[in-house]
C-alpha positions in Angstrom: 139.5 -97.5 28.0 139.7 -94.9 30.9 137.0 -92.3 31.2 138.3 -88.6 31.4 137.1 -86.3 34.0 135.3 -84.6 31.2 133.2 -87.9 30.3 132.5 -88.1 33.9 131.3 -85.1 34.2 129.3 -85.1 31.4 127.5 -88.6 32.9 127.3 -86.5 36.5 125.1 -84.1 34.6 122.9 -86.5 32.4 119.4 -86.6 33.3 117.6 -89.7 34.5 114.6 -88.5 32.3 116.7 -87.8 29.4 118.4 -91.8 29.4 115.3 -93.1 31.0 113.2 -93.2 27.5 116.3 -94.7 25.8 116.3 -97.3 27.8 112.5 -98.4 26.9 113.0 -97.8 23.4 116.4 -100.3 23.7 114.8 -103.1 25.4 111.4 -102.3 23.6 113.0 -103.4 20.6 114.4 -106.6 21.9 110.8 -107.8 22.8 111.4 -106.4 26.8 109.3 -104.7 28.4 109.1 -101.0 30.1 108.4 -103.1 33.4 110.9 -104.7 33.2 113.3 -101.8 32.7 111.4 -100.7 35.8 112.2 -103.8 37.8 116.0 -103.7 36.8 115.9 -100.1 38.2 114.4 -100.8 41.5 116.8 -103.7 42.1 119.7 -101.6 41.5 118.6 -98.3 43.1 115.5 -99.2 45.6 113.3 -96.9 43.7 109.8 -98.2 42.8 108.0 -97.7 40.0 106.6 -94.2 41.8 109.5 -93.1 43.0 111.0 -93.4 39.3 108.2 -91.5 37.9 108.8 -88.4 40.4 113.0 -88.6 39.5 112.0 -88.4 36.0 109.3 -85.8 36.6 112.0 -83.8 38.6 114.6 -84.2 35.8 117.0 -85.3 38.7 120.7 -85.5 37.1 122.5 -88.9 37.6 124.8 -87.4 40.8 120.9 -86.8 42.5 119.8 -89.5 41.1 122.6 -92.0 42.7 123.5 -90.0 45.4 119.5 -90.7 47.1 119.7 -94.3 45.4 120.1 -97.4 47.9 122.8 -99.8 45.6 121.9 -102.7 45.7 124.7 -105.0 48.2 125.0 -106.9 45.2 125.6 -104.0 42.3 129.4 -105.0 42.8 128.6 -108.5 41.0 127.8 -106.2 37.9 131.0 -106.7 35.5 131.9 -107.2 32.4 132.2 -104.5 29.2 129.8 -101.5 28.3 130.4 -99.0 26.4 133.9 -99.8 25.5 134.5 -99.7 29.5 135.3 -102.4 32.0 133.1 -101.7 35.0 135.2 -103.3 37.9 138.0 -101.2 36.5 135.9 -97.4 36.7 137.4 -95.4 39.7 135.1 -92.6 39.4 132.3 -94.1 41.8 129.3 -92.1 40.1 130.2 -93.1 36.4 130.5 -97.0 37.9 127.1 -97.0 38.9 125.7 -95.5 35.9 127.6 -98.2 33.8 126.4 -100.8 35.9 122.4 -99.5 35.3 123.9 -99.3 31.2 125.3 -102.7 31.9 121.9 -104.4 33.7 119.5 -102.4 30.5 121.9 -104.2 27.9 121.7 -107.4 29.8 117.6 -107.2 29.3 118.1 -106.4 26.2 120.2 -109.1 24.7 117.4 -111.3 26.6 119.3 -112.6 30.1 116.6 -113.9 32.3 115.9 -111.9 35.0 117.0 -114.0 38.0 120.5 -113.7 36.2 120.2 -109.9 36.2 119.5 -109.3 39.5 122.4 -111.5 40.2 120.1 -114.2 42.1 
């Protein structure tokens, strides 16, 4: 599947605070924790557990929110499916990294140890 420039922008206007929750509540139910949704976050974007509070406080969209992020060198090592969407494939460079936060939060989820996640 191909993402239109309408479903990117749409992603580019999400809210870290308003996918942030949804992420607990997925992982939550798979016996994860909010840490280590936390954890996951600050791997991929060098934002600690502070610094994620104050995006979310902010209500930052997900262009601010990537566009002060530091990717991880190894985000590129994120592949696979999400959402219907092959990550490697995404052109648009913002909706690729949300997909590959989507991608590390389903990962947790379905109970991949961490040192795999963080693509040790």
């Amino acid at each position: 599947m191909t993402p239109t420039p309408e479903h990117n922008a749409k992603i580019a206007k999400l809210t870290f605070a308003e996918v942030y929750p949804l992420y607990v509540a997925k992982v939550e139910r798979k016996g994860r924790t909010e840490e280590e949704v936390q954890q996951v976050v600050e791997w991929l974007t060098g934002f600690d557990c502070q610094k994620q509070l104050l995006l979310i406080a902010e209500k930052v969209t997900f262009e601010t929110f990537f566009e002060r992020a530091n990717l991880h060198p190894n985000a590129h090592l994120i592949t696979g499916l999400i959402c219907g969407y092959r990550i490697e494939a995404l052109d648009n460079p913002l909706t690729q990294k949300v997909r590959y936060l989507d991608k590390l939060v389903d990962e947790l989820a379905k109970g991949k140890s961490m040192e795999k996640i963080l693509r040790k």
